[in-house]
C-alpha positions as CSV (number, residue, x, y, z in Angstrom):
1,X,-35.6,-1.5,-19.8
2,X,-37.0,-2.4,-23.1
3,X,-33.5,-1.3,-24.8
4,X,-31.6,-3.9,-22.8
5,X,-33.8,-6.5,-23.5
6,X,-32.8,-5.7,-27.2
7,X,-29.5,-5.2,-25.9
8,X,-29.1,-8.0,-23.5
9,X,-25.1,-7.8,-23.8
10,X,-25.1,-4.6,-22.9
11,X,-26.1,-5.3,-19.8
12,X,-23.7,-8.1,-19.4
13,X,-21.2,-5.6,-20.1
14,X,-22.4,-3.0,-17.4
15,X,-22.5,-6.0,-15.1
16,X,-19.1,-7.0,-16.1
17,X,-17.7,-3.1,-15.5
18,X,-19.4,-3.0,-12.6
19,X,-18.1,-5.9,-10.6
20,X,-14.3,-4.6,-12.0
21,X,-14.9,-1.4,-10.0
22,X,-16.5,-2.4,-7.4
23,X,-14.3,-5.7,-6.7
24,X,-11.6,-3.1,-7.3
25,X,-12.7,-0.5,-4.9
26,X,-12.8,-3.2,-2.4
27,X,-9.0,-3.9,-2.8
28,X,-7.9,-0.7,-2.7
29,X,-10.5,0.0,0.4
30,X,-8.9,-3.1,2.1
31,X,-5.5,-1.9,1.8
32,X,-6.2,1.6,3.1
33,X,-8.2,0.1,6.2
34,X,-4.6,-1.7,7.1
35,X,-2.8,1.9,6.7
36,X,-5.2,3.3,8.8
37,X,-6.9,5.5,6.3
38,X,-10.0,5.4,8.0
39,X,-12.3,8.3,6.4
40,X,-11.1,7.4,2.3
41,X,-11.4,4.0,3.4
42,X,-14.7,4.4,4.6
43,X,-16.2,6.8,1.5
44,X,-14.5,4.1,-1.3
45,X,-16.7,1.6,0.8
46,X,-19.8,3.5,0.5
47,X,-19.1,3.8,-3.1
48,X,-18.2,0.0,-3.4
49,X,-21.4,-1.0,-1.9
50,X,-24.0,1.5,-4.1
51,X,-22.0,-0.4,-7.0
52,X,-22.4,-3.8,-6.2
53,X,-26.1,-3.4,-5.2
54,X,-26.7,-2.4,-8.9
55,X,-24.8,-4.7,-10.5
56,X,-25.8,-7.5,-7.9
57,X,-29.6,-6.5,-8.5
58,X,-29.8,-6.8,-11.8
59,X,-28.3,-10.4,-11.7
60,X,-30.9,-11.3,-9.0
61,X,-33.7,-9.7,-11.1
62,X,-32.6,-11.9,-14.3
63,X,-31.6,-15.1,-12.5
64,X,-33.1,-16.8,-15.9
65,X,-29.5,-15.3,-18.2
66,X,-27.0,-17.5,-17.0
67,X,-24.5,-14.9,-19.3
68,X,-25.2,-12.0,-16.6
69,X,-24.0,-14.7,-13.9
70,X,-21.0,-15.0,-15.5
71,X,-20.1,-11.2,-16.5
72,X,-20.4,-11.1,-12.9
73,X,-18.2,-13.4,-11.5
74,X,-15.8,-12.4,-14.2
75,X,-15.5,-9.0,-13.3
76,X,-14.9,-10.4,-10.0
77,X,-12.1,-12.1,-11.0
78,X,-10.9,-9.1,-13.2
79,X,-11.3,-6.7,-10.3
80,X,-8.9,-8.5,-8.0
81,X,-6.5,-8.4,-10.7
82,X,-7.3,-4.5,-11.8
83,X,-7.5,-3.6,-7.9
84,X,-4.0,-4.9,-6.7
85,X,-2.6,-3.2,-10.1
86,X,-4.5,0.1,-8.7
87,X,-2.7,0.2,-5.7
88,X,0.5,-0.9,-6.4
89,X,0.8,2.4,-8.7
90,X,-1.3,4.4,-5.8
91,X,1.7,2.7,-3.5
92,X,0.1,4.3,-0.3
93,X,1.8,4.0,2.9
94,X,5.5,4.2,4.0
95,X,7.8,0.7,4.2
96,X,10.7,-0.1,6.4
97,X,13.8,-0.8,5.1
98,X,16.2,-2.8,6.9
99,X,19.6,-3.2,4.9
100,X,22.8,-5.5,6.2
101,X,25.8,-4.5,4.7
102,X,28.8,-6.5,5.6
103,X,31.5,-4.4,3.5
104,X,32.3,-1.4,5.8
105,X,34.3,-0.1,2.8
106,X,31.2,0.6,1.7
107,X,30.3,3.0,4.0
108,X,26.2,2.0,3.3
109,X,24.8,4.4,5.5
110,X,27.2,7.7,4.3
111,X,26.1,7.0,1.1
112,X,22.5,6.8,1.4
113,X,22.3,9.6,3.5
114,X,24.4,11.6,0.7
115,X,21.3,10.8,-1.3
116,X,19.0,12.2,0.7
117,X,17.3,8.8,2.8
118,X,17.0,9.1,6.6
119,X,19.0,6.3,7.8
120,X,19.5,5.3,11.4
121,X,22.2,3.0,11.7
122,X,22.9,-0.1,13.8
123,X,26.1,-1.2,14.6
124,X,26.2,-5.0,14.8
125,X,28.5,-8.2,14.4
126,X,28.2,-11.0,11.9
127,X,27.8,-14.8,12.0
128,X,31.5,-14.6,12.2
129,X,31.8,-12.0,14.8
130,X,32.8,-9.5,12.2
131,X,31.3,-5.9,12.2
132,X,28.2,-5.1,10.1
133,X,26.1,-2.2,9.2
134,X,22.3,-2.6,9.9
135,X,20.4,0.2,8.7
136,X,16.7,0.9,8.6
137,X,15.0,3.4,6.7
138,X,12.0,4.4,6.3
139,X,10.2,5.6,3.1
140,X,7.1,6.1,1.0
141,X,6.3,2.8,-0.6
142,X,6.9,4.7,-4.2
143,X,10.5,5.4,-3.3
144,X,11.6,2.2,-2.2
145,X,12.7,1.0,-5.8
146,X,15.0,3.7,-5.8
147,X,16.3,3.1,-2.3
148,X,16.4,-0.4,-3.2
149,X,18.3,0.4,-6.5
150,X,20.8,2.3,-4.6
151,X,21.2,0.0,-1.9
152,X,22.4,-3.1,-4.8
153,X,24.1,-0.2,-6.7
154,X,26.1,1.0,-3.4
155,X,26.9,-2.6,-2.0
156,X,25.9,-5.5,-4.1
157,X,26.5,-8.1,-0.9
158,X,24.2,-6.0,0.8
159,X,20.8,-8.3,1.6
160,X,17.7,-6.1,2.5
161,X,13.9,-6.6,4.3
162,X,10.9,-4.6,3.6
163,X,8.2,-4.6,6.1
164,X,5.2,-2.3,6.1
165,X,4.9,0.5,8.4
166,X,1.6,1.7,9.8
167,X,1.1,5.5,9.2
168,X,-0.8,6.8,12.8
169,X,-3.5,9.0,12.5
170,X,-3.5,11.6,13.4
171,X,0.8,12.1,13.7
172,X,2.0,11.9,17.1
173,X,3.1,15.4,18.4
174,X,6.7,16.0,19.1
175,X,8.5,14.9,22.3
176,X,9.0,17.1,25.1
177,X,12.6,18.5,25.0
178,X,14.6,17.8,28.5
179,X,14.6,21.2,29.5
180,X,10.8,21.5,29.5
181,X,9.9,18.3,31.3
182,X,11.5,20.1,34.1
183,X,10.1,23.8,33.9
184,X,7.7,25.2,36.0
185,X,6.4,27.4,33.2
186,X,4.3,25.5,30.1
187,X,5.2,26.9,27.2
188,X,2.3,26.2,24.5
């Protein structure tokens, strides 16, 4: 301890990298929670927690250097910015994809499907009456720029949502096919 006492900004600076990673952690954790990553979710927490302790401690223990109360709250305010950066290149998690495409030259749906999406298609009827194509697709959240690109690329009076989907764990097991709902025999 006698080094940081020489060193006082050092320790401001742990404090500082501390709260980033911890603050950070938290985001991330908080976005995984929603998506239903329960165990990651949980261990980033632990992680967060034995972080915050330390850096929260020494603050507590030097209440007399205002500048450690401030590295603090400013890596708080730098780890919600660094956290949100994190995930948004993690991009965790599957979005839907809802397209309207009211050009059925276009054909929106062959195309995407030539280019390897999953689309099921909706037909539908405009403000007007006239037809539309509604599609939803959905894809991992760091493949939706692409999608998106194609979609403007495809059909630039297209408009398109995004809503997040919720990834069950664990997966749901297929659907029973007709013929075996019926079948006196089980097949495993």
């Amino acid at each position: 301890m006698e080094f940081l006492d020489a060193y006082p900004w050092l320790l401001a600076f742990a404090i500082f990298l501390a709260r980033v990673a911890d603050v950070s952690l938290g985001t991330v954790r908080t976005i995984l929670v929603f998506r239903s990553h329960r165990v990651l979710a949980a261990t980033i927490g632990f992680v967060e927690v034995l972080i915050w302790l330390a850096a929260a401690g020494q603050v507590f223990k030097n209440l007399d250097a205002w500048y450690l109360a401030v590295a603090y709250a400013g890596g708080f305010a730098v780890g919600n910015a660094v956290g949100i950066w994190l995930e948004s290149k993690l991009a965790i998690g599957s979005e839907l994809v809802r397209a309207i495409s009211r050009n059925p030259e276009v054909e929106l749906a062959t195309r995407l499907r030539q280019a390897g999406y999953s689309v099921t298609e909706i037909p539908g009827k405009g403000d007007r009456g006239e037809p539309v194509e509604v599609l939803l697709v959905v894809e991992r959240r760091r493949k939706v720029p692409a999608l998106l690109g194609l979609i403007t690329a495809s059909d630039p009076g297209a408009v398109w949502t995004i809503h997040d989907v919720k990834d069950p764990t664990p997966r749901p097991r297929a659907l029973p096919q007709p013929d075996e709902l019926h079948s006196p025999i089980k097949r495993k």
